[in-house]
PDB file of N, H, CA, C and O in Angstrom:
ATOM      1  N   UNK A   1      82.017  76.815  18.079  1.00  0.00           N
ATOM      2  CA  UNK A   1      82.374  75.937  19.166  1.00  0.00           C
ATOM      3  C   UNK A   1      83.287  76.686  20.140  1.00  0.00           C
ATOM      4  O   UNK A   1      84.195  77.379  19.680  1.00  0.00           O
ATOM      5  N   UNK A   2      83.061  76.567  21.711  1.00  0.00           N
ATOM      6  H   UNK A   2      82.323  76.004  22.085  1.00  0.00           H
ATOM      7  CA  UNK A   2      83.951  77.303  22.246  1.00  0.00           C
ATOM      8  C   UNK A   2      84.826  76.142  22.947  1.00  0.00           C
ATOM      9  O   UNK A   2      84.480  74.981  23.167  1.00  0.00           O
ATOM     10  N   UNK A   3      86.156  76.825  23.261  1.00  0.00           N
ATOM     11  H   UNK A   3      86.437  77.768  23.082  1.00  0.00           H
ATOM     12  CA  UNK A   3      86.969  75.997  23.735  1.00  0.00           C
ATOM     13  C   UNK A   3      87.877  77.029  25.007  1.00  0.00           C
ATOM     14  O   UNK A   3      87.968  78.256  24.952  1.00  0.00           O
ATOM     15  N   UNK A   4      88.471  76.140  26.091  1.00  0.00           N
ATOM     16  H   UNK A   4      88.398  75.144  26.135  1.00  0.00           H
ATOM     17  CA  UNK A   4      89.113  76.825  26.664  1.00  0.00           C
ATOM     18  C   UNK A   4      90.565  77.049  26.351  1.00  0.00           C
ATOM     19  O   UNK A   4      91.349  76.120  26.159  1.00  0.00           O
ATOM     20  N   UNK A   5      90.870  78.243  26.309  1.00  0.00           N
ATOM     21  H   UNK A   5      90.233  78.998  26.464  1.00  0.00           H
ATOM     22  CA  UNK A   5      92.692  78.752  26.155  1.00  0.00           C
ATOM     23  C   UNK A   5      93.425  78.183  27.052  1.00  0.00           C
ATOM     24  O   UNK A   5      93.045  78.459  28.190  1.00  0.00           O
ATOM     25  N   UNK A   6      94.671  77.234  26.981  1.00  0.00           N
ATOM     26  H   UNK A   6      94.980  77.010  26.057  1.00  0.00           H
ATOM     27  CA  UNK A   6      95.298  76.828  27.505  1.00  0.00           C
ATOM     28  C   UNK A   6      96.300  77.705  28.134  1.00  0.00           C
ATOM     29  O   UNK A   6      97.037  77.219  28.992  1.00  0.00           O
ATOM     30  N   UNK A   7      96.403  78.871  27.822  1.00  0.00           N
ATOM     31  H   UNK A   7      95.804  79.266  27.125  1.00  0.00           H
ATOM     32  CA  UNK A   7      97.277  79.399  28.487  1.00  0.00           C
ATOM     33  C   UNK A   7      96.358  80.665  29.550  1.00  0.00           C
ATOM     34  O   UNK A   7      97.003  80.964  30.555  1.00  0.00           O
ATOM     35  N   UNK A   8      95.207  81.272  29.436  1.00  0.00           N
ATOM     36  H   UNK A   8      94.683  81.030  28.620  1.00  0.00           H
ATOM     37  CA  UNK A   8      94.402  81.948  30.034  1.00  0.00           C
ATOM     38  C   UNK A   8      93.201  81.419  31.051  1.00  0.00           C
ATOM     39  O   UNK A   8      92.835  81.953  32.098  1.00  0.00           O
ATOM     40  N   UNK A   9      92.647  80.088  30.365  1.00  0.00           N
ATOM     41  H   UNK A   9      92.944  79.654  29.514  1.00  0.00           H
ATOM     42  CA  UNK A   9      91.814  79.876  30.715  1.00  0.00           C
ATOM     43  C   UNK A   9      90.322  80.260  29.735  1.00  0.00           C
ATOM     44  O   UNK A   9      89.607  79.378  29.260  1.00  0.00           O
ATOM     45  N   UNK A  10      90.136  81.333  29.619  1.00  0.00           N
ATOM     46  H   UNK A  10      90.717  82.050  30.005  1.00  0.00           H
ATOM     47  CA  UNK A  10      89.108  81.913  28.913  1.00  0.00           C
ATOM     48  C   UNK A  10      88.220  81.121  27.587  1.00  0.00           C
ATOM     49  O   UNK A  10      88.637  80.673  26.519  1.00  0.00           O
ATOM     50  N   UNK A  11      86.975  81.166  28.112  1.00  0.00           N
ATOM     51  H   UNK A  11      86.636  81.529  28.980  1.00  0.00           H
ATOM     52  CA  UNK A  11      86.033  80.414  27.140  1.00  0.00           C
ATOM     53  C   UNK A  11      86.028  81.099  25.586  1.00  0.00           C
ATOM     54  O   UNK A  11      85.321  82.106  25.541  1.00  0.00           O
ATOM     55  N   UNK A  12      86.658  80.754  24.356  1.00  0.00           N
ATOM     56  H   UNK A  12      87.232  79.936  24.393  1.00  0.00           H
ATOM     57  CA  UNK A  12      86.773  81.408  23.175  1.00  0.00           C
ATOM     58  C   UNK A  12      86.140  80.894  21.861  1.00  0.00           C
ATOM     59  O   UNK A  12      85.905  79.695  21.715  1.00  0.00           O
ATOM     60  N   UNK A  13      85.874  81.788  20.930  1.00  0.00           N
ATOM     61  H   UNK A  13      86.065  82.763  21.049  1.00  0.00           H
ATOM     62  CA  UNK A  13      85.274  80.958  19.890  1.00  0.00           C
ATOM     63  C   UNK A  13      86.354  81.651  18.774  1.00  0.00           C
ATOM     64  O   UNK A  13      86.106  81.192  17.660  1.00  0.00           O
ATOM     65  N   UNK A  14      87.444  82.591  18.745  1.00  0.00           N
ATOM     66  H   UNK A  14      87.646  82.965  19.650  1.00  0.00           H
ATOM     67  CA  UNK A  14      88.471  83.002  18.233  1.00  0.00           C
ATOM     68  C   UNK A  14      89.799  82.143  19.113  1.00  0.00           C
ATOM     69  O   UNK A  14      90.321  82.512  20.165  1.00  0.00           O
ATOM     70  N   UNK A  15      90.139  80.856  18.268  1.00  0.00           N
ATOM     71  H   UNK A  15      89.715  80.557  17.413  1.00  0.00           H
ATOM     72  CA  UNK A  15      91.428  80.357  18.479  1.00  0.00           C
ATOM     73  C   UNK A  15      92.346  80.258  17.841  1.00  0.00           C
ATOM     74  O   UNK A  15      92.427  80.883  16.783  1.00  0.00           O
ATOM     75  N   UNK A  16      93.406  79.383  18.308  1.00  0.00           N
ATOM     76  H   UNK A  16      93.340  78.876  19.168  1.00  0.00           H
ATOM     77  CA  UNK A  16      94.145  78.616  17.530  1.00  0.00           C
ATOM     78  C   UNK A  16      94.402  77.221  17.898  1.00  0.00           C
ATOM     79  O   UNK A  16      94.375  77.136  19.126  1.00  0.00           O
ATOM     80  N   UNK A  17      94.687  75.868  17.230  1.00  0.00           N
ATOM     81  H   UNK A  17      94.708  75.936  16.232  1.00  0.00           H
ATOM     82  CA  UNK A  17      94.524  75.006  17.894  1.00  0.00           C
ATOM     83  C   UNK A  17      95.846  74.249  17.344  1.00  0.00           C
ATOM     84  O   UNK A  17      96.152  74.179  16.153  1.00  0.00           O
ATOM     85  N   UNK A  18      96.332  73.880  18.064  1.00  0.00           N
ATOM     86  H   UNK A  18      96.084  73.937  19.031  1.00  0.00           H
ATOM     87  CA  UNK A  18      98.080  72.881  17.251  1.00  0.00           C
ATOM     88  C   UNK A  18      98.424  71.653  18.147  1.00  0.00           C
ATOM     89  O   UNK A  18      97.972  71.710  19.290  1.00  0.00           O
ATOM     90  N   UNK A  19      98.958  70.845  17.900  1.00  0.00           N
ATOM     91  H   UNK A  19      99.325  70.799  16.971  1.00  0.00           H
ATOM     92  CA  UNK A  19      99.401  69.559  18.268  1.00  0.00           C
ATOM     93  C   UNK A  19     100.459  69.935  19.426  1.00  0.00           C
ATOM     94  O   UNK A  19     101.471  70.427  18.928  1.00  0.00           O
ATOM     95  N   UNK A  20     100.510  69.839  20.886  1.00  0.00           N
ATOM     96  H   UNK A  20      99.687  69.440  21.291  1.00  0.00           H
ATOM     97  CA  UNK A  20     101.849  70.128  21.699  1.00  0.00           C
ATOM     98  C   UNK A  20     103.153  69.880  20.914  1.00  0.00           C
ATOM     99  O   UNK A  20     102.973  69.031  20.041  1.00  0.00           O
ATOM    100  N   UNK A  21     104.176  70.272  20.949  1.00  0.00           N
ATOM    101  H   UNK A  21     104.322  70.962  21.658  1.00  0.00           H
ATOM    102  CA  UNK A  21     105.508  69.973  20.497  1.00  0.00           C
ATOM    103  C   UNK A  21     106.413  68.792  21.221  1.00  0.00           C
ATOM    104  O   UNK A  21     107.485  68.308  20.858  1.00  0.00           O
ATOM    105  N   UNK A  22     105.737  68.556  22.175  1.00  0.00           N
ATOM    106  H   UNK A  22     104.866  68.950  22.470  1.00  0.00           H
ATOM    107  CA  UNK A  22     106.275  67.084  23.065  1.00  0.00           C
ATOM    108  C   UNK A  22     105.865  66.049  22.978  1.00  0.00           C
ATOM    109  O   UNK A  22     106.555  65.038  22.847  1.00  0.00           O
ATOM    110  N   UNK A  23     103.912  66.117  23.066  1.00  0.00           N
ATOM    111  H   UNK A  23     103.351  66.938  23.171  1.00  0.00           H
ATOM    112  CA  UNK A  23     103.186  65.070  22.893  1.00  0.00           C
ATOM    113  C   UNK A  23     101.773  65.508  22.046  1.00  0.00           C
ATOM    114  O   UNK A  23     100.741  66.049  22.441  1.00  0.00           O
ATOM    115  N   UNK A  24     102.206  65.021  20.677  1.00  0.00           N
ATOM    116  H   UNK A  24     103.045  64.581  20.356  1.00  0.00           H
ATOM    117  CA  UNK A  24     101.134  65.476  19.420  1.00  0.00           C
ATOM    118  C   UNK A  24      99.804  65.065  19.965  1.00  0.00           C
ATOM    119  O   UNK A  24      98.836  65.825  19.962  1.00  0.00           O
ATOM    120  N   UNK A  25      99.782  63.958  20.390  1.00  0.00           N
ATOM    121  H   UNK A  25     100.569  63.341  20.393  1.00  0.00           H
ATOM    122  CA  UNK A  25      98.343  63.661  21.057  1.00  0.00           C
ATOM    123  C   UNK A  25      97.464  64.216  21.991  1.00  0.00           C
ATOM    124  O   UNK A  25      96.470  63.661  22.460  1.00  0.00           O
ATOM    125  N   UNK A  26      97.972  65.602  22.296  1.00  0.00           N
ATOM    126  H   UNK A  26      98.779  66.053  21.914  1.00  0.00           H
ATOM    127  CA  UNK A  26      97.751  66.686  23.178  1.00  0.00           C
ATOM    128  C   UNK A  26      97.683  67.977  22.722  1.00  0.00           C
ATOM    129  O   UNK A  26      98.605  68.769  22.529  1.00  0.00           O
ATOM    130  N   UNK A  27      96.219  68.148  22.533  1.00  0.00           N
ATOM    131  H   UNK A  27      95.470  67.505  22.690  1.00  0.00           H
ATOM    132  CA  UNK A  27      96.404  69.717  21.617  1.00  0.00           C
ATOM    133  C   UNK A  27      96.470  70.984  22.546  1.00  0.00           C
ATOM    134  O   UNK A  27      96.035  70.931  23.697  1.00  0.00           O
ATOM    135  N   UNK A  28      96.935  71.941  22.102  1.00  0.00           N
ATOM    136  H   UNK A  28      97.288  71.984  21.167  1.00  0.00           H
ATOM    137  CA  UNK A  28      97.144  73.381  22.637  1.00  0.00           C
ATOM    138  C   UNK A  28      96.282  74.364  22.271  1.00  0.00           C
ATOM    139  O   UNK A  28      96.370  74.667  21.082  1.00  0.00           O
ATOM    140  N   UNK A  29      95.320  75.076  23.032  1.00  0.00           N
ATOM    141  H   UNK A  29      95.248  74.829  23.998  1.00  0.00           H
ATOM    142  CA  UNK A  29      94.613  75.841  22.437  1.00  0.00           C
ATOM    143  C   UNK A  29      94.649  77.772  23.230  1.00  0.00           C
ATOM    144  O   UNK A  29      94.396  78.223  24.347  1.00  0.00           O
ATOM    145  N   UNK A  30      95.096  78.379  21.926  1.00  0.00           N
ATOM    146  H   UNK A  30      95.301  78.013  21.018  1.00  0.00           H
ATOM    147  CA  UNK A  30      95.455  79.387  22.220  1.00  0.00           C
ATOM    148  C   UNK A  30      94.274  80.365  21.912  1.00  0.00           C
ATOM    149  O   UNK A  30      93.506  80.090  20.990  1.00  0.00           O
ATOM    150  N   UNK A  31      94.088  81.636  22.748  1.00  0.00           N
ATOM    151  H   UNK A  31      94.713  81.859  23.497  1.00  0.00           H
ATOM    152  CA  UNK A  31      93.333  82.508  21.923  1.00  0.00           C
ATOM    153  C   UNK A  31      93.145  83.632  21.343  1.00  0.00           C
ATOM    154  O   UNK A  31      94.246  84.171  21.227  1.00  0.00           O
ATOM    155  N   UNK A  32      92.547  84.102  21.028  1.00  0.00           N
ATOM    156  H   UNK A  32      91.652  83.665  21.122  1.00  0.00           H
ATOM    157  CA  UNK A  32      93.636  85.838  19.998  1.00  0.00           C
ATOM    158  C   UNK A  32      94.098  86.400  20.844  1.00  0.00           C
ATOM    159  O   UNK A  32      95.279  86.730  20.738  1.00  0.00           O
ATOM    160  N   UNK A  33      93.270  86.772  22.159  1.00  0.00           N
ATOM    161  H   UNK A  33      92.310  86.504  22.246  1.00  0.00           H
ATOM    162  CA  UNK A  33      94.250  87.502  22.876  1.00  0.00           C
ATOM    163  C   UNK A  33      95.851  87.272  23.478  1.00  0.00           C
ATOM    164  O   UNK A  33      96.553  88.181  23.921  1.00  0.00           O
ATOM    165  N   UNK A  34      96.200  85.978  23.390  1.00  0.00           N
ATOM    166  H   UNK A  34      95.630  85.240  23.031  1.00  0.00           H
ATOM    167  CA  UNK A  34      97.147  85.231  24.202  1.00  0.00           C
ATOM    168  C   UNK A  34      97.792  85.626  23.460  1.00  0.00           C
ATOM    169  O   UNK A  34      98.635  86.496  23.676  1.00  0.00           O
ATOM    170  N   UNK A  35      97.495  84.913  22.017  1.00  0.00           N
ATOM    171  H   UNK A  35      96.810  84.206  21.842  1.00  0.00           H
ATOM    172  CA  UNK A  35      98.897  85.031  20.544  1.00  0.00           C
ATOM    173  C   UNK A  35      99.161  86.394  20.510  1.00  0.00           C
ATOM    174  O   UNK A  35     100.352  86.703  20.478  1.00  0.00           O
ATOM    175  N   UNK A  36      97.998  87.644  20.507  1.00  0.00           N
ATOM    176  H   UNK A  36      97.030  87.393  20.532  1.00  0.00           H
ATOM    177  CA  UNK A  36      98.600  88.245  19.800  1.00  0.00           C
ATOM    178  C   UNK A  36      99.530  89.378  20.812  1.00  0.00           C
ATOM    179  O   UNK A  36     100.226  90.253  20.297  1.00  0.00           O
ATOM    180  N   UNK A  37      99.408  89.195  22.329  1.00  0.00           N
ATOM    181  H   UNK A  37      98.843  88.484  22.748  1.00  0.00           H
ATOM    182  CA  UNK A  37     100.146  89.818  23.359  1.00  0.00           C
ATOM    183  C   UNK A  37     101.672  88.591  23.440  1.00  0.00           C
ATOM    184  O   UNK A  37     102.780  89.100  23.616  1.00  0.00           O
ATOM    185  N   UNK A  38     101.560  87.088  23.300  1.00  0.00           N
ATOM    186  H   UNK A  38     100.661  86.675  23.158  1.00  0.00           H
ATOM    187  CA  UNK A  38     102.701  86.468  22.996  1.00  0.00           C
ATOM    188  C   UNK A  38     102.906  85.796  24.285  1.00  0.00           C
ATOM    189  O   UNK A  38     103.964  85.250  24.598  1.00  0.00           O
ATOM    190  N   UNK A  39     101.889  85.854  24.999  1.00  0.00           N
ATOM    191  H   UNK A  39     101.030  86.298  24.744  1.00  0.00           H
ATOM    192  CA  UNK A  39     101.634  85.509  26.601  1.00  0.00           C
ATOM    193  C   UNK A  39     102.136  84.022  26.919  1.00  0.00           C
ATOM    194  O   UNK A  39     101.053  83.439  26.943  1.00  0.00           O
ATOM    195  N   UNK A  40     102.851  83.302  27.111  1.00  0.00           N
ATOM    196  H   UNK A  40     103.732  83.776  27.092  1.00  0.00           H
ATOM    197  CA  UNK A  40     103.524  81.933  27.080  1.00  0.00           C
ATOM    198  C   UNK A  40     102.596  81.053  27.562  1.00  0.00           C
ATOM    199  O   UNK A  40     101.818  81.463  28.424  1.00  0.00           O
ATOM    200  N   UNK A  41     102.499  79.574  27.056  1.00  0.00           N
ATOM    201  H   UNK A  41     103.131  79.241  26.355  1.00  0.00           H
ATOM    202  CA  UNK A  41     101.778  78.381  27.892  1.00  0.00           C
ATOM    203  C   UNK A  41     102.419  77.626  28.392  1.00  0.00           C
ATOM    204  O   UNK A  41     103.645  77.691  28.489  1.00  0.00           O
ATOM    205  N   UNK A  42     101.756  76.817  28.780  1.00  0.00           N
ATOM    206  H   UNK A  42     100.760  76.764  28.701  1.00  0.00           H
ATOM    207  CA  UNK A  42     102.648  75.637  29.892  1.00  0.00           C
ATOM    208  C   UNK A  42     102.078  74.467  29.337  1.00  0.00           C
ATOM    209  O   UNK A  42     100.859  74.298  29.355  1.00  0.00           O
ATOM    210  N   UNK A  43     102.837  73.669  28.859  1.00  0.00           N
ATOM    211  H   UNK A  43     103.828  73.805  28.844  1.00  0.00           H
ATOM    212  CA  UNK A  43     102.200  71.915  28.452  1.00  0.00           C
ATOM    213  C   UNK A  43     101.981  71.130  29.320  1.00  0.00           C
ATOM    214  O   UNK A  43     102.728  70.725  30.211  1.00  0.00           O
ATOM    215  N   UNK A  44     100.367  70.751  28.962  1.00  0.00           N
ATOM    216  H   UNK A  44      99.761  71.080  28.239  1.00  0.00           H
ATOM    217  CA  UNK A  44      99.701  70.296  30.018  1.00  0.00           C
ATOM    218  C   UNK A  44     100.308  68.297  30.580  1.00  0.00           C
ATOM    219  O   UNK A  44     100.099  67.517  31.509  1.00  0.00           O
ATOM    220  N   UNK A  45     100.965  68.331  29.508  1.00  0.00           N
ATOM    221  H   UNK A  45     101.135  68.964  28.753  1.00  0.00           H
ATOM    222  CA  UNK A  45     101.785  66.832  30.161  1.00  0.00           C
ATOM    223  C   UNK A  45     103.111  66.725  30.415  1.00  0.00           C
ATOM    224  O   UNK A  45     103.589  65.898  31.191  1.00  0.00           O
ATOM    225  N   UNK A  46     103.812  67.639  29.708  1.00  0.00           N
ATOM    226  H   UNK A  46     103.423  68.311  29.078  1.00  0.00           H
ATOM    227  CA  UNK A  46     105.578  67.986  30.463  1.00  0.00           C
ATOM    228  C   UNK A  46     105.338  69.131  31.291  1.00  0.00           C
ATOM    229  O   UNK A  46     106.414  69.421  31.814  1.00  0.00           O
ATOM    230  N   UNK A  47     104.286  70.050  31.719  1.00  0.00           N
ATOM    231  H   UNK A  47     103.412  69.814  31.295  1.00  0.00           H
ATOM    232  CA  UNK A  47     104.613  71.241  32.405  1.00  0.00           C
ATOM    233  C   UNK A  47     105.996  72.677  32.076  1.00  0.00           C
ATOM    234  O   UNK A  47     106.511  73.600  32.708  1.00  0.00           O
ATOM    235  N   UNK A  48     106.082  72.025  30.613  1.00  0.00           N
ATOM    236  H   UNK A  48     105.663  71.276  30.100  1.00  0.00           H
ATOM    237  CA  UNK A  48     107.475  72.890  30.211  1.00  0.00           C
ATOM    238  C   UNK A  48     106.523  74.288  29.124  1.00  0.00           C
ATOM    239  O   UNK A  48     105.655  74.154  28.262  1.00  0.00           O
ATOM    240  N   UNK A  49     107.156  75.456  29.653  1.00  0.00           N
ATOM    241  H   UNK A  49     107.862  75.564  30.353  1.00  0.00           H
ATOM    242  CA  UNK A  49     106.705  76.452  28.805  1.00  0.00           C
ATOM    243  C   UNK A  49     106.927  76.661  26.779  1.00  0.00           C
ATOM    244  O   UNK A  49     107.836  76.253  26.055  1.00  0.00           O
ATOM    245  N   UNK A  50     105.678  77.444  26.444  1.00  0.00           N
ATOM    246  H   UNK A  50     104.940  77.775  27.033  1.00  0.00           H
ATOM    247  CA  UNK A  50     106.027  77.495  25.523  1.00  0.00           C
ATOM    248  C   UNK A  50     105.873  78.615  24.547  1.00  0.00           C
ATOM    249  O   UNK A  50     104.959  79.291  25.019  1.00  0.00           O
ATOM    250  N   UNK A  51     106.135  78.975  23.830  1.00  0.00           N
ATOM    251  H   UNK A  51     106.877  78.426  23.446  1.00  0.00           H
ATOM    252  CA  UNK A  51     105.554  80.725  23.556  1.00  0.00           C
ATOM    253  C   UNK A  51     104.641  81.366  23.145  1.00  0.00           C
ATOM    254  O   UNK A  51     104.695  82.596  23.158  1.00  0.00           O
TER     255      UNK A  51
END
């Protein structure tokens, strides 16, 4: 299944996927490349960064 990286954009079928830390009902989806450079996201309903 591919999904888009929340912090890149990029269509991936290597993720990670976790509950936001603000609003669980909002998942975060990261992808190897993001995690493993450490590249920060932005939450898509507070707009607050995250690592």
């Amino acid at each position: 299944m591919l999904k888009n990286c929340t912090t890149c954009g990029a269509q991936t079928r290597e993720y990670a996927e976790f509950p936001s830390p603000y609003d669980p009902s909002v998942k975060i989806v990261r992808c190897y490349s993001c995690r493993r450079i450490s590249l920060p996201y932005t939450d898509p309903t507070t707009g607050k960064m995250g690592p």
